[in-house]
N, CA, C and O atoms as CSV, one atom per row, in Angstrom:
chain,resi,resn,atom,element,x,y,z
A,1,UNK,N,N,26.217,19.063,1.948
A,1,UNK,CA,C,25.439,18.715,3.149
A,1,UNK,C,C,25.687,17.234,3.472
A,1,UNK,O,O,25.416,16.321,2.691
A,2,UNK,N,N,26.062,17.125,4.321
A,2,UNK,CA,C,26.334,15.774,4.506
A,2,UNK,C,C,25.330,14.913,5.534
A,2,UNK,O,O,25.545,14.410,6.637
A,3,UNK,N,N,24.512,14.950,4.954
A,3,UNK,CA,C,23.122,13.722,5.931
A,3,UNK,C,C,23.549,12.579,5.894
A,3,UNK,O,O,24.592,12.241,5.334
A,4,UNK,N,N,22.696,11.776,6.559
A,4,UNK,CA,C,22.869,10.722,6.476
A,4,UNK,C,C,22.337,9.870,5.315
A,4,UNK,O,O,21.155,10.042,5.017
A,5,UNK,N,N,22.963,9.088,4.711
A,5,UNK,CA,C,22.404,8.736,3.598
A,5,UNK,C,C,21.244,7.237,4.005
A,5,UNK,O,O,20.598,6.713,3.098
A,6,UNK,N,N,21.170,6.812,5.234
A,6,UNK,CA,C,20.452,5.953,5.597
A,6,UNK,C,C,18.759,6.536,5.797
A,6,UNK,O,O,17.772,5.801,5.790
A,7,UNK,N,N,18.749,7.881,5.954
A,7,UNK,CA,C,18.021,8.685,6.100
A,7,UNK,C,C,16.678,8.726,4.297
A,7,UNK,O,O,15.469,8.744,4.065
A,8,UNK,N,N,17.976,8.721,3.536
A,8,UNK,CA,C,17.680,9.164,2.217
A,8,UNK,C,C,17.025,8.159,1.701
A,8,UNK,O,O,15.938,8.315,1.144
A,9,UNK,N,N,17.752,6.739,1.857
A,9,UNK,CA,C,17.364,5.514,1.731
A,9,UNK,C,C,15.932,5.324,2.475
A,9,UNK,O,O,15.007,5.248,1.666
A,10,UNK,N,N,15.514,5.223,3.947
A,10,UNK,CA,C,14.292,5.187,4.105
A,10,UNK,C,C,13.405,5.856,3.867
A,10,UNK,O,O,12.319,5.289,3.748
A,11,UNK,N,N,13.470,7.435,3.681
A,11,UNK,CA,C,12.539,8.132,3.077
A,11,UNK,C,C,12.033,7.855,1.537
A,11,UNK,O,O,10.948,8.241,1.103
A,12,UNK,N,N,13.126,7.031,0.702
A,12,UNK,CA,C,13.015,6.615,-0.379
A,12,UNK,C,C,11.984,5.163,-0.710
A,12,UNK,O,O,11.289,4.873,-1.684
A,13,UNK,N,N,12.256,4.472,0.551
A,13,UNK,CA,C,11.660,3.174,0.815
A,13,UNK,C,C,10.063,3.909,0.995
A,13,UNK,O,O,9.308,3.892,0.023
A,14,UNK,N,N,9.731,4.388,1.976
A,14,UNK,CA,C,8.513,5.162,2.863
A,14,UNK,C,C,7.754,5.162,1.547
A,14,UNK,O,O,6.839,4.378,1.299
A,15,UNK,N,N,8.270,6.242,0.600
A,15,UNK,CA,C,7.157,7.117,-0.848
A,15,UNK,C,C,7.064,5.671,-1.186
A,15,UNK,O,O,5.913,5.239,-1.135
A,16,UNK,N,N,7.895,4.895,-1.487
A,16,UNK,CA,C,7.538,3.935,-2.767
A,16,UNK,C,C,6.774,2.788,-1.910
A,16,UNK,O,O,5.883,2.252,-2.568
A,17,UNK,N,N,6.901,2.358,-0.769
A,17,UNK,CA,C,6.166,1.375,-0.413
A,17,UNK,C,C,4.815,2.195,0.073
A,17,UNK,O,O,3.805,1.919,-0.575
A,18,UNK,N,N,4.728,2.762,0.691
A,18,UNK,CA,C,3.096,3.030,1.143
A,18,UNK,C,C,2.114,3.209,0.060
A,18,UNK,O,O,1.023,2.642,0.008
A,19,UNK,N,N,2.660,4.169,-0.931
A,19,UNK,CA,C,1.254,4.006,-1.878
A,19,UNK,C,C,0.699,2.647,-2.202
A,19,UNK,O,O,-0.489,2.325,-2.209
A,20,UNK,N,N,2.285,1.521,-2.605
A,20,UNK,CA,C,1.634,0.463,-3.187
A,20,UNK,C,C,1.287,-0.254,-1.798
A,20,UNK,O,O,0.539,-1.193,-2.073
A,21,UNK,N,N,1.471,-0.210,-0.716
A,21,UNK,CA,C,0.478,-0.955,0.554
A,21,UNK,C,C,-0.733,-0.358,0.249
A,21,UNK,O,O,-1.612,-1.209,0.384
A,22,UNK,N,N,-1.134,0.571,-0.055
A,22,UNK,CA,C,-2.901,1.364,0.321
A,22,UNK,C,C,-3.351,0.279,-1.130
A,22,UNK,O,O,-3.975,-0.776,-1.025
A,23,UNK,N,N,-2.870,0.849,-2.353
A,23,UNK,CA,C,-3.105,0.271,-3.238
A,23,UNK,C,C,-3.374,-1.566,-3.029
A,23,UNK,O,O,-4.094,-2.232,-3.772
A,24,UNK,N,N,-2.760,-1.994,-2.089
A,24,UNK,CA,C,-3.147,-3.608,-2.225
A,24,UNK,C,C,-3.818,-4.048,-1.133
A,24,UNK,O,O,-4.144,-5.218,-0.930
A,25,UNK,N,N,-4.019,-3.145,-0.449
A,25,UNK,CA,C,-5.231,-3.160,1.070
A,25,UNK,C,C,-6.848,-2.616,-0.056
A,25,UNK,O,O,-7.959,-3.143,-0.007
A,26,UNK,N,N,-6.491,-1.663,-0.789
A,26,UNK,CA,C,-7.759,-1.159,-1.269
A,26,UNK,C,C,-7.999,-2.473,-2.150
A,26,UNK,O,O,-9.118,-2.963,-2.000
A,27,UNK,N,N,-7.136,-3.138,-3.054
A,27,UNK,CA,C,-8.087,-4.449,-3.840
A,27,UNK,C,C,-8.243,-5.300,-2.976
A,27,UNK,O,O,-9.156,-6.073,-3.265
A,28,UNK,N,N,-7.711,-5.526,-1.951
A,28,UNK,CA,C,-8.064,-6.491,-0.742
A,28,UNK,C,C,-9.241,-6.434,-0.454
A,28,UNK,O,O,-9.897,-7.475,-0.418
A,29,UNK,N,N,-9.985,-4.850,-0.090
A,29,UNK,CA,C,-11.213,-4.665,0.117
A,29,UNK,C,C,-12.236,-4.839,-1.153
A,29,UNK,O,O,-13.391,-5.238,-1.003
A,30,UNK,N,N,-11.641,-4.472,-2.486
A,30,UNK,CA,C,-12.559,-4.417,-3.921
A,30,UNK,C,C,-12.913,-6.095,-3.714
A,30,UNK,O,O,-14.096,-6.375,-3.907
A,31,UNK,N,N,-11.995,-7.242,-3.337
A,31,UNK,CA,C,-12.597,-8.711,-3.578
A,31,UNK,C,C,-13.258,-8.835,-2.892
A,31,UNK,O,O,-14.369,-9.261,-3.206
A,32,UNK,N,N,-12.899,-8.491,-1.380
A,32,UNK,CA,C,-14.265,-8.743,-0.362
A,32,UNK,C,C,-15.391,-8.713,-0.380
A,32,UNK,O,O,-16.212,-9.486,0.116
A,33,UNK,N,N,-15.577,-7.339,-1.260
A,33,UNK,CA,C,-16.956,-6.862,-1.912
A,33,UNK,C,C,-17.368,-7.277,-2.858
A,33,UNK,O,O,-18.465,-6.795,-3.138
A,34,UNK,N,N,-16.898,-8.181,-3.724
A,34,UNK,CA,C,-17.420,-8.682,-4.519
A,34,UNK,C,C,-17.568,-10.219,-4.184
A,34,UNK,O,O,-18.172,-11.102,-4.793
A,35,UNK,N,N,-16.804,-10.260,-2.988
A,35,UNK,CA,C,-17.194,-11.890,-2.787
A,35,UNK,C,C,-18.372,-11.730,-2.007
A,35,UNK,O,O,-19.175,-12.659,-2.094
A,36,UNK,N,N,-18.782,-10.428,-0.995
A,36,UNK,CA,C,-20.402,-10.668,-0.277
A,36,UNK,C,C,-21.077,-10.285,-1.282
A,36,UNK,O,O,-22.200,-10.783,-1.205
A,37,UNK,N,N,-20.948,-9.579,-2.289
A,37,UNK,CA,C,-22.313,-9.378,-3.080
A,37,UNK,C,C,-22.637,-10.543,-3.922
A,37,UNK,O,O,-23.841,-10.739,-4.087
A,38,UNK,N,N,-21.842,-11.330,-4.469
A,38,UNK,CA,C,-22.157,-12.393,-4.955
A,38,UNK,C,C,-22.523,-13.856,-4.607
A,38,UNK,O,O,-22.677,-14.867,-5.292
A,39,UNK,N,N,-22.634,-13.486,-2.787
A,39,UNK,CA,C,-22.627,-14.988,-2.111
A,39,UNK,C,C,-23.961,-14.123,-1.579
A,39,UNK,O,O,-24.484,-14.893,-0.774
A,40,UNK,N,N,-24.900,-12.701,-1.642
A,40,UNK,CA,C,-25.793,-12.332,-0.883
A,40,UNK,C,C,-27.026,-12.538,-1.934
A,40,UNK,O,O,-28.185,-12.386,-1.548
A,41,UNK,N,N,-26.687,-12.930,-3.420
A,41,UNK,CA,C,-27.234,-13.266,-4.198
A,41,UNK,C,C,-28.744,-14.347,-3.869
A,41,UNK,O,O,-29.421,-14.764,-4.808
């Protein structure tokens, strides 16, 4: 089968970068929350 291998390459990029974007947006949000609960003190 001859695809495109540029194809293969971004779908390869896509899996591996998005989880770790959610993953560093979600501790983005875990500090936030711990910086208002500790300044609501």
């Amino acid at each position: 089968m001859a695809e495109k291998p540029g194809l293969y390459a971004a779908r390869a990029i896509h899996l591996y970068a998005m989880p770790t974007y959610h993953l560093h947006i979600y501790d983005q949000i875990q500090v936030m929350e711990l910086v208002l609960d500790s300044s609501s003190d």
